[in-house]
C-alpha positions as CSV (number, residue, x, y, z in Angstrom):
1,X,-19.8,96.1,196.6
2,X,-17.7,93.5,194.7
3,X,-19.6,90.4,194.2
4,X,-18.2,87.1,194.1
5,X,-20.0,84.2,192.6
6,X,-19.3,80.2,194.0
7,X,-21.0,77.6,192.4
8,X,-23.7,80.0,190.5
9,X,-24.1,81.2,195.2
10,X,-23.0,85.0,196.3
11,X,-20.1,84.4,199.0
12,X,-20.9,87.9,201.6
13,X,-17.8,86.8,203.1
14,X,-15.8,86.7,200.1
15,X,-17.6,89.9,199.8
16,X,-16.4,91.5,202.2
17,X,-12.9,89.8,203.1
18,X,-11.4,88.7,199.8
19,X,-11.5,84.9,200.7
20,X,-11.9,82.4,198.7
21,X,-12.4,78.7,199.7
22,X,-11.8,76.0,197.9
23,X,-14.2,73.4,197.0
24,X,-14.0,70.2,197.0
25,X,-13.4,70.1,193.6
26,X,-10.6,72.7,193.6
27,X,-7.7,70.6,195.1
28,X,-4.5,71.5,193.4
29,X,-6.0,75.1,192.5
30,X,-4.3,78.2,193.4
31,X,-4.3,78.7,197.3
32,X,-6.6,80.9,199.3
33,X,-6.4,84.5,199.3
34,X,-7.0,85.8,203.3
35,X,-7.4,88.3,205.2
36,X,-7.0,88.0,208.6
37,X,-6.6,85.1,211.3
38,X,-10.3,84.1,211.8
39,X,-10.5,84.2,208.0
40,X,-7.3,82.0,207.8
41,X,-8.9,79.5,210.6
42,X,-11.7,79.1,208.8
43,X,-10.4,78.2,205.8
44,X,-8.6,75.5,207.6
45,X,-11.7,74.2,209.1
46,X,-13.2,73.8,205.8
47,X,-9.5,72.3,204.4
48,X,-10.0,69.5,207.2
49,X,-13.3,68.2,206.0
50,X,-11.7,67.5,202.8
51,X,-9.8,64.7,204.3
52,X,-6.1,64.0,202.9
53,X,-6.9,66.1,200.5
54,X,-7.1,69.0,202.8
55,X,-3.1,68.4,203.9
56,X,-1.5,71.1,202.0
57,X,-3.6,74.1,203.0
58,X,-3.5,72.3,206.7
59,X,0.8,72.5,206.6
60,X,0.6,75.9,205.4
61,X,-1.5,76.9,208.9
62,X,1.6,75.7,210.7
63,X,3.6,78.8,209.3
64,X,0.9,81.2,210.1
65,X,1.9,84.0,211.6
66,X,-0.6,83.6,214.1
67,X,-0.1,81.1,217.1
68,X,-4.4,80.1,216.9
69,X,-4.1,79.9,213.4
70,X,-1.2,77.7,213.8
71,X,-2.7,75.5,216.6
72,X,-6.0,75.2,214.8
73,X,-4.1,73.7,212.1
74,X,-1.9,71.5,214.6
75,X,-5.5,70.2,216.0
76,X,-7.1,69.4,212.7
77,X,-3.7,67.8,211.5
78,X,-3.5,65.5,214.9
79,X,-7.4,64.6,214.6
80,X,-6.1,62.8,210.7
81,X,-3.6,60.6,212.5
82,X,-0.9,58.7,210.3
83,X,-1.8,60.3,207.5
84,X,-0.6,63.7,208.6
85,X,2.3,62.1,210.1
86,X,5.3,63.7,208.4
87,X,3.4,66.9,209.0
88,X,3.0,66.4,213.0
89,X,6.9,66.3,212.7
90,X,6.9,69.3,211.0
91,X,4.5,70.6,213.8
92,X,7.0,69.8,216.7
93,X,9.1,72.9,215.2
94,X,6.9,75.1,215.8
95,X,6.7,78.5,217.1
96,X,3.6,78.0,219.0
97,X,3.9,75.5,221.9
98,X,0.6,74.2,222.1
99,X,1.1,73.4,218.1
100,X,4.2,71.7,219.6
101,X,3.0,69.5,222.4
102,X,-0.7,68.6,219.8
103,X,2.2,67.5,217.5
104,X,4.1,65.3,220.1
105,X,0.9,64.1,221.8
106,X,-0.6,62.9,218.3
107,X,2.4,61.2,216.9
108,X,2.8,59.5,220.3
109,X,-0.3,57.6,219.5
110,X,1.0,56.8,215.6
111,X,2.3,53.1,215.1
112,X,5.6,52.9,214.2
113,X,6.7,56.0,216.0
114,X,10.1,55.4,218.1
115,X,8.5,57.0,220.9
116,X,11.7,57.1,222.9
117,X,13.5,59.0,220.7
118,X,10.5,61.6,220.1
119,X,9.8,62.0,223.7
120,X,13.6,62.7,224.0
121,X,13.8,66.0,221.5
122,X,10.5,67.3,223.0
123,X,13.1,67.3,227.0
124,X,15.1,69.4,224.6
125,X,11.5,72.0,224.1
126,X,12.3,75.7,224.9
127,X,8.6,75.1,227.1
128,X,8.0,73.3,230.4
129,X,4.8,72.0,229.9
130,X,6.0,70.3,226.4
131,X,9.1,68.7,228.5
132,X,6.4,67.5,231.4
133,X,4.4,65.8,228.8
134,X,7.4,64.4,227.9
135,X,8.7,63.3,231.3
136,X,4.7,61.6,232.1
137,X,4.8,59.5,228.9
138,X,8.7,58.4,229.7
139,X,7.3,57.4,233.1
140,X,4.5,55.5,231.7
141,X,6.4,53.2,229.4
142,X,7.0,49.9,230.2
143,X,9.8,47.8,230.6
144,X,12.0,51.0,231.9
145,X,14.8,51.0,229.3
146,X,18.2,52.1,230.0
147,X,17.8,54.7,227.8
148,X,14.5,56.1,228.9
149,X,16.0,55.8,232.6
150,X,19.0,58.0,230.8
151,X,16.1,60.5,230.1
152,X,14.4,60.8,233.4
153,X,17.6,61.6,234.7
154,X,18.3,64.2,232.9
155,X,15.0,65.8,233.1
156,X,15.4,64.8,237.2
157,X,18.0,67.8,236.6
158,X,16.0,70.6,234.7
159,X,16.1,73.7,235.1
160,X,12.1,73.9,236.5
161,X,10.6,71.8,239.0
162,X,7.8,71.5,237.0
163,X,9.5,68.7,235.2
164,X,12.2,68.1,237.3
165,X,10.0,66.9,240.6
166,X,8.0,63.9,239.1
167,X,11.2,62.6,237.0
168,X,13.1,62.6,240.2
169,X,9.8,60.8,241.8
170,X,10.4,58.3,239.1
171,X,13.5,57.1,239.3
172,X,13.7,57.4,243.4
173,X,14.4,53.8,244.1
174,X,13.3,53.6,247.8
175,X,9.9,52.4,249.0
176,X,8.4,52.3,252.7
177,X,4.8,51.0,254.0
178,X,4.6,51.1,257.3
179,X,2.0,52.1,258.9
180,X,2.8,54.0,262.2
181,X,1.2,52.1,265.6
182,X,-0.9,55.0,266.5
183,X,-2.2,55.2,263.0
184,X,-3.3,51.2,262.6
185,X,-6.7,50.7,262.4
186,X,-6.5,47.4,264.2
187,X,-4.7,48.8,267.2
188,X,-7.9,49.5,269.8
189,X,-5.6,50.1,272.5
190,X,-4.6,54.0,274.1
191,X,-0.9,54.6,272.9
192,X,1.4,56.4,275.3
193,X,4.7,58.3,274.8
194,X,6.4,56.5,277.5
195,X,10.0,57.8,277.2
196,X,11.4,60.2,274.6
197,X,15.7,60.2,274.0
198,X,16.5,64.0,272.4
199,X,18.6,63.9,269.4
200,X,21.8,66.1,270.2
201,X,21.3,69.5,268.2
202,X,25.3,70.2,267.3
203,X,28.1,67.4,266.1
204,X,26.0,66.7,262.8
205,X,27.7,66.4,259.6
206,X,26.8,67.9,256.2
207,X,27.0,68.3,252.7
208,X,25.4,69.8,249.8
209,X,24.0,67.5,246.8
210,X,23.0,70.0,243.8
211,X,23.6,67.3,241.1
212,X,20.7,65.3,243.7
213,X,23.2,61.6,243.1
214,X,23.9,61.4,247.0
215,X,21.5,58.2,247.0
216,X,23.5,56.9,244.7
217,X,26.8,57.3,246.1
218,X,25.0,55.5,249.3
219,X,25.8,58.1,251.7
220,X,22.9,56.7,254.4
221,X,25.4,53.6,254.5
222,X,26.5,53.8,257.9
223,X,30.1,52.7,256.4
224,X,29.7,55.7,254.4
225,X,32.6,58.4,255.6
226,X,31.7,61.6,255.9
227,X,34.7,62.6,257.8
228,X,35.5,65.8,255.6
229,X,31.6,67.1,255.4
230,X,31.0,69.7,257.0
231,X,30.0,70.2,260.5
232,X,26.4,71.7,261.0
233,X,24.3,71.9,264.4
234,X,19.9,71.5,264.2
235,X,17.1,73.4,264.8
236,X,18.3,76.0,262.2
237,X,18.1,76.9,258.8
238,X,21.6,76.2,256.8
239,X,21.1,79.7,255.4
240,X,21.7,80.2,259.3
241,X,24.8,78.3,259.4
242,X,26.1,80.0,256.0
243,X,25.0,78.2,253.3
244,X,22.8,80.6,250.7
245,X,21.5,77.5,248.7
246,X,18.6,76.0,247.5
247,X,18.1,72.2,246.3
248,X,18.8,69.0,247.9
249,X,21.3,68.6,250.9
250,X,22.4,65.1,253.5
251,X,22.8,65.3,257.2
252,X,24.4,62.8,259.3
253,X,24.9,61.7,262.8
254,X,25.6,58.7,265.0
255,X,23.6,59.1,268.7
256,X,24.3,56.8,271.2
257,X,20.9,54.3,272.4
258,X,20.5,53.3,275.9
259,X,19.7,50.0,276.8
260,X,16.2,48.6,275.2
261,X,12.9,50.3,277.2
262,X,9.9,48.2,276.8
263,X,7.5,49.2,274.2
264,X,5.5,48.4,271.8
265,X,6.6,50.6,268.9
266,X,9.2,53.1,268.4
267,X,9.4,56.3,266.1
268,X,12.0,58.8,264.6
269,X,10.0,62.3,264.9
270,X,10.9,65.3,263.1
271,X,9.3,68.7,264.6
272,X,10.1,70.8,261.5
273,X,12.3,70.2,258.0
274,X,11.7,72.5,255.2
275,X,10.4,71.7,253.3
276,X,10.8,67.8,252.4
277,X,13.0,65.0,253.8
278,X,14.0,61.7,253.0
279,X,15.0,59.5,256.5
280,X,17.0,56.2,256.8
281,X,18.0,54.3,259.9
282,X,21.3,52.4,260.3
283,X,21.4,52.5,257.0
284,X,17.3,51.2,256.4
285,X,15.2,53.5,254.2
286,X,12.7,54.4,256.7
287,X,10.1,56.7,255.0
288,X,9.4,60.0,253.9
289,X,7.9,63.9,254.3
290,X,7.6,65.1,251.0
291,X,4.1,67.0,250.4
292,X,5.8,70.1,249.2
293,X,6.8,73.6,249.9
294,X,3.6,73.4,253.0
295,X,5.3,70.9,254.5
296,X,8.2,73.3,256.0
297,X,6.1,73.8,259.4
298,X,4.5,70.2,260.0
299,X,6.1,67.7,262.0
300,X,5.9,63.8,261.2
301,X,7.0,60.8,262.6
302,X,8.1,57.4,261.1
303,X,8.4,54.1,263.0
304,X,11.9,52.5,263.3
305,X,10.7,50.1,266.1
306,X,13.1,47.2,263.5
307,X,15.9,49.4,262.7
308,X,16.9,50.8,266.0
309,X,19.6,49.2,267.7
310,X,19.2,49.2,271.6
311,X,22.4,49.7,273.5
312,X,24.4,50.9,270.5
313,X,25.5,53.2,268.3
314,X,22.5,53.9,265.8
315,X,23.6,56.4,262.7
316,X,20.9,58.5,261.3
317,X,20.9,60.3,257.8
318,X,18.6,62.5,256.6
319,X,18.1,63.6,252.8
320,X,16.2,67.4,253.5
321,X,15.2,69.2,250.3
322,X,14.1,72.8,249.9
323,X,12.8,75.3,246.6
324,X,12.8,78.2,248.5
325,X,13.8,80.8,251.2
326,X,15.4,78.5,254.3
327,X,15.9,74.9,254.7
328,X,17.6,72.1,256.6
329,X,16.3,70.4,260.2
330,X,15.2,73.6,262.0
331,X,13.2,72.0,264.8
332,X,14.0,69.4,267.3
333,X,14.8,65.5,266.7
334,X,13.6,62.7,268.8
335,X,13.3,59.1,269.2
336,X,10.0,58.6,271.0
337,X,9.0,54.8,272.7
338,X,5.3,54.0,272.2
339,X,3.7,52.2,274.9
């Protein structure tokens, strides 16, 4: 067996694989000659406790051929902070993609780093979870720029929900806390259905919203005109009606309210929507059902007992979203009086 003698020691894994490390004193020497991956990751770990000095054989790793080689070297890079800094760039090009996000997550915590600009080439990444990283640091940075808003829109249109569903979370600019009467703690009274007015299941109008900017066109204004939607009846799927698609769609109706019933609360309830929906009232933003695919079966009600209009016409939209198989109001609509 070949012997190979370190510092006056005999190396059995030189031995045996051909390495050699170098010492601390051997910076600038010719670089290590390795066998195989856990060889090569090991020589990296030994690189790192070397400090800065260390860096060279550290930005080789990110070339290795191997993607634990490569993150090893990624990890041990991050854990020197500014000082590896131009080599964390390097890092985000990558053929691995944990390398890739290590690299984004530890020049993220550099000072100095533009941080907009970085988090907007890793939305460009090849890699979902590198463009969710991405999108959760976006969302966490305060004041909202215009150009950070300009990148959660675009990721509120990628190609995988992954990323797409919590940018689009972000920027939604409508807010409701109410809580319903039968749900209030303080309420120690029995609460009734006294009177429930049907929704009319056909004369609704619709349209399909694939670039999800209905919300901002306004199209829950009651003034909106939706003359040339579509026409659509409930309490079926729109894959029933025609419509093989699947993303974000807007239905509309004006119902006719009878004169005002004594009550003590009113709500809007929804027997089934798949999966998610988004409700206003007269044109008020009046809550939400939005906990997922699960949600395609569960009914939910939302008070409206300060947007309804007794006596009057009173225009309902509703924003339904769906990521798979059917979607659309498929179950009954009804304005229920609490008493």
């Amino acid at each position: 067996m070949r012997q190979i003698v370190k510092r006056g020691r005999i190396s059995v894994l030189a031995a045996l694989t051909g390495v050699v490390l170098l010492g601390p004193g051997c910076a600038g020497a010719a670089a290590q000659k390795l066998s195989g991956p856990a060889a090569r990751r090991q020589a990296l770990l030994q690189a790192a406790k070397r400090g800065v000095d260390g860096l060279p054989v550290l930005a080789k790793g990110l070339t290795d051929a191997n993607p634990v080689v490569q993150r090893t070297a990624a990890r041990l890079l991050a854990d020197l902070g500014a000082s590896a800094r131009a080599e964390m760039t390097r890092a985000t090009e990558s053929k691995d993609m944990l390398a890739r996000r290590t690299a984004y997550m530890a020049l993220c915590k550099m000072e100095g780093v533009d941080q907009t600009t970085l988090l907007g080439k890793a939305l460009g990444d090849e890699d979902a979870t590198v463009r969710l990283y991405a999108v959760n640091m976006l969302i966490g940075i305060r004041p909202r720029t215009p150009q950070i808003k300009e990148l959660l829109d675009g990721a509120a249109k990628d190609d995988s929900p992954l990323v797409r569903n919590p940018a689009s979370k972000a920027l939604w600019p409508f807010h409701r806390n109410v809580v319903r009467l039968r749900d209030r703690k303080d309420w120690d009274h029995d609460v009734h259905i006294v009177n429930t007015i049907p929704l009319p299941k056909d004369g609704w109008k619709f349209h399909l919203d694939p670039k999800r900017s209905g919300h901002r066109a306004k199209w829950f204004k009651p003034t909106f005109e939706d003359a040339k939607w579509a026409d659509i009846a409930i309490e079926q799927a729109w894959q029933k009606a025609g419509y093989d698609y699947t993303g974000v769609s807007w239905y509309r109706r004006t119902v006719d309210i009878p004169e005002k019933i004594d009550n003590n609360a009113v709500e809007i309830t929804f027997k089934g929507i798949d999966e998610s929906a988004w409700v206003w009232v007269n044109g008020v933003y009046v809550g939400d059902h939005d906990i997922g695919p699960n949600g395609w079966n569960v009914s939910f009600s939302l008070d409206i007992t300060k947007e309804i209009k007794w006596g009057q016409p009173n225009q309902i939209t509703v924003r339904a979203m769906n990521t798979a198989h059917a979607g659309g109001i498929w179950q009954p609509v009804m304005i229920e009086v609490l008493k």
